[in-house]
N, C-alpha and C positions, 0 to 999 in steps of 0.2 A: 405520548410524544407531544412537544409542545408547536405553536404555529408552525414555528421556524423552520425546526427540522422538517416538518412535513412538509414544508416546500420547498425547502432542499433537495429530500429526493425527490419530488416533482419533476421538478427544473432539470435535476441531476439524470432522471431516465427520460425527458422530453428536450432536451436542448434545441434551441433554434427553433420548439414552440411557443406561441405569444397564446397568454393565456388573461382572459378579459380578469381587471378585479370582481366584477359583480360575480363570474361563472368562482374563482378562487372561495369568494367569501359564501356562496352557496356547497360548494365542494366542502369545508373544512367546518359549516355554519356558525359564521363567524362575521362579524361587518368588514366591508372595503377599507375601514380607515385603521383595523387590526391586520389585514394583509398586508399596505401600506409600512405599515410600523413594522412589519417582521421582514419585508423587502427589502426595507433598507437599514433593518440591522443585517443581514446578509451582507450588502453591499460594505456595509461596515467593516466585515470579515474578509472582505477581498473577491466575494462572487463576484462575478461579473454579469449583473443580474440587471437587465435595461431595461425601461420604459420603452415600449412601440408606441410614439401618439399616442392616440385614445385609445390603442387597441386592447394595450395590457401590458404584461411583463414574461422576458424572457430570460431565457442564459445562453451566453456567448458560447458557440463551441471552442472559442479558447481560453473560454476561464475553464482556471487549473489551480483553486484552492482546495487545500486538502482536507477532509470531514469524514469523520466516522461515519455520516449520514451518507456524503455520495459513495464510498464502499460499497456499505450495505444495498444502495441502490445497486450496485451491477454484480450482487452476491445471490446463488439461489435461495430460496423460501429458508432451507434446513440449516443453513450459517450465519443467515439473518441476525439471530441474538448471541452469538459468539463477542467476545468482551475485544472488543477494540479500540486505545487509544490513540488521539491523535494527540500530538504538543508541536506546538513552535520552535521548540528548539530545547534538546535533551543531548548530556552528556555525550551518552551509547545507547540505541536501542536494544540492543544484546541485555544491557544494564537495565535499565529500564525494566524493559518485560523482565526480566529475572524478581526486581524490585514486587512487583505486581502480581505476579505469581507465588510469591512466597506469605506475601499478606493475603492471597485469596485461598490457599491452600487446595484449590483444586481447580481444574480444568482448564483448559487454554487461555493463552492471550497472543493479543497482538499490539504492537505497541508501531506507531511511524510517526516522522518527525520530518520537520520541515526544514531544522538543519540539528547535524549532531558537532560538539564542539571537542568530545575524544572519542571518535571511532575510531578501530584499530581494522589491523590485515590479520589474517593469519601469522602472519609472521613478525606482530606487532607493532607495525608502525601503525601513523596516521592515518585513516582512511578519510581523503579532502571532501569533505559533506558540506558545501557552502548550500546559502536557503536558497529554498522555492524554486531548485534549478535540477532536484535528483528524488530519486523515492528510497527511503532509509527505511527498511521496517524490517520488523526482528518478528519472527511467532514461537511460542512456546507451545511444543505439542508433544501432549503424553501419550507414551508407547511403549511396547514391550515388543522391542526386537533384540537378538541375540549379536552377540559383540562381534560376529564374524560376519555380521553383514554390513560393517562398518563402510568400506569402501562402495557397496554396493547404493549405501544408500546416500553417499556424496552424489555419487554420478545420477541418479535417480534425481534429487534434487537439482541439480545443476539442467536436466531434461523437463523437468519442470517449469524452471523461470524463464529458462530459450522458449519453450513455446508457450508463456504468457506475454513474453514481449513480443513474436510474430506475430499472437491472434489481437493484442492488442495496440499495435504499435507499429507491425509493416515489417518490422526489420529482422532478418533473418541472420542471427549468432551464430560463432562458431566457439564450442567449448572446450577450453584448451582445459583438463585434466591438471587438479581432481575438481575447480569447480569456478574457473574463469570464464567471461562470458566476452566475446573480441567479435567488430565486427571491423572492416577493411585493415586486419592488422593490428587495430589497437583495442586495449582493454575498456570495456565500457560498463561492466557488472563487477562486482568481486562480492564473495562471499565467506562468512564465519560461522562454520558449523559444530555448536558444541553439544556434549551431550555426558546428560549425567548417570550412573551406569550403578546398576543393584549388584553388588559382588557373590551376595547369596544365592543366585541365581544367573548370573554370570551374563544380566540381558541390560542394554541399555533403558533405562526407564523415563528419560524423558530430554526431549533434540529442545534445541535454542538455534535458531535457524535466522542468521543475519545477512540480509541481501541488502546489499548498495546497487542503484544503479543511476547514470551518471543518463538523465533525459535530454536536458535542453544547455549545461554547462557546458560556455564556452572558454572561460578564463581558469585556466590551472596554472598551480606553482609548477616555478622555472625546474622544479628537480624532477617533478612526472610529464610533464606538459608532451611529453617528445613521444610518449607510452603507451596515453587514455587519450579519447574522446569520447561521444556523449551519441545519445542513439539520433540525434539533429532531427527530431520528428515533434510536431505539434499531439502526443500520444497524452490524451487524459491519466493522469495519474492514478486518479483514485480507482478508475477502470483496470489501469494494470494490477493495482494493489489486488484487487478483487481477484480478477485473473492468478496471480499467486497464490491467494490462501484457497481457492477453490481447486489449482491444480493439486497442492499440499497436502489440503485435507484429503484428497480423493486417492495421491500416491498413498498413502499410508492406509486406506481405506478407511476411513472416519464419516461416520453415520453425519450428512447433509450435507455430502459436495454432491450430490446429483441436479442437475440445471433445474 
């Protein structure tokens, strides 16, 4: 792992600690003036990553860019190396991870995006993904459940996201059936659950699991605006993200969601 990321998650599980250059560049054995150069390609990135005085550097608990690396910080030990991207801005994440999964030809992904330019609903329209204001992420995860537990496992998922945005976020949903997420009335979540199905055996073999959630947006088009709002919470992103693929993994019972 190079500087960078490694003080990524540093930063990313200490927020709002100040940590001197000399202790940094004895931690990673490395000089102060390579901590230095990877600080501020961070800050490059949109950390929000400060100098304290002489004391050192820290991260803001309201920077809220988004990194495979902060994830993985709030991910336990055994999901740690699960293939995660991030992008700036992608089509679909549904698309996406589909994309990624098909060139890697085995095991999960997760793919999230800092805005998507054609998300869709269920029911095909737009889903409004403007940047750096929602968490988009899609996971690809292979299973062999049987076609009749189709419904069961919408609602299951849907019980999932509600309590990664409580534990990480504050805010307590209520999920309107089969898998909307509404908090004072309005929709704040939506989700796109597909899944591709072995007919030889008559079991679904592998879910594409697309959560929108609408964090800190406040400017929606005049045609939903009246509908959606946003969970209006300073909730670290990359933290929720985590909080999803480890509830995920673990409904499904997938070897490294245990904390």
């Amino acid at each position: 792992m190079s500087l960078k990321k490694e003080l990524l998650e540093l930063f990313e599980l200490n927020r709002g600690t100040v940590f001197s250059g000399t202790s940094l560049a004895e931690r990673f054995g490395v000089s102060r003036n390579a901590v230095w150069k990877a600080v501020n390609s961070l800050k490059e990135d949109g950390h929000q990553v400060v100098s304290d005085g002489k004391k050192g550097y820290l991260m803001m608990d309201s920077s809220d860019r988004l990194s495979a690396e902060g994830v993985r910080s709030h991910l336990p030990e055994g999901l740690k190396d699960i293939n995660i991207n991030v992008f700036d801005s992608v089509d679909s994440t549904n698309v996406e991870a589909g994309r990624i999964f098909l060139s890697q030809k085995q095991g999960g992904v997760v793919v999230i995006a800092e805005q998507q330019y054609a998300g869709r609903t269920r029911k095909g329209s737009r889903f409004y993904s403007p940047y750096g204001t929602g968490l988009y992420i899609s996971l690809i995860i292979p299973v062999r459940i049987g076609m009749d537990k189709n419904e069961q496992i919408v609602s299951d998922i849907a019980s999932v996201v509600h309590r990664a945005i409580k534990d990480s976020a504050g805010a307590d949903t209520v999920i309107r059936p089969p898998c909307d997420l509404y908090l004072a009335g309005k929709k704040v979540c939506g989700m796109l659950i597909e899944g591709n199905v072995d007919l030889t055996v008559c079991e679904i073999s592998c879910l594409t699991i697309g959560i929108g959630v609408n964090v800190t947006t406040e400017d929606f088009p005049d045609d939903i605006k009246e509908n959606v709002a946003s969970l209006g919470t300073a909730a670290v992103r990359c933290r929720l993200a985590a909080e999803i693929i480890r509830g995920l993994y673990g409904s499904f019972g997938l070897k490294g969601a245990d904390v």
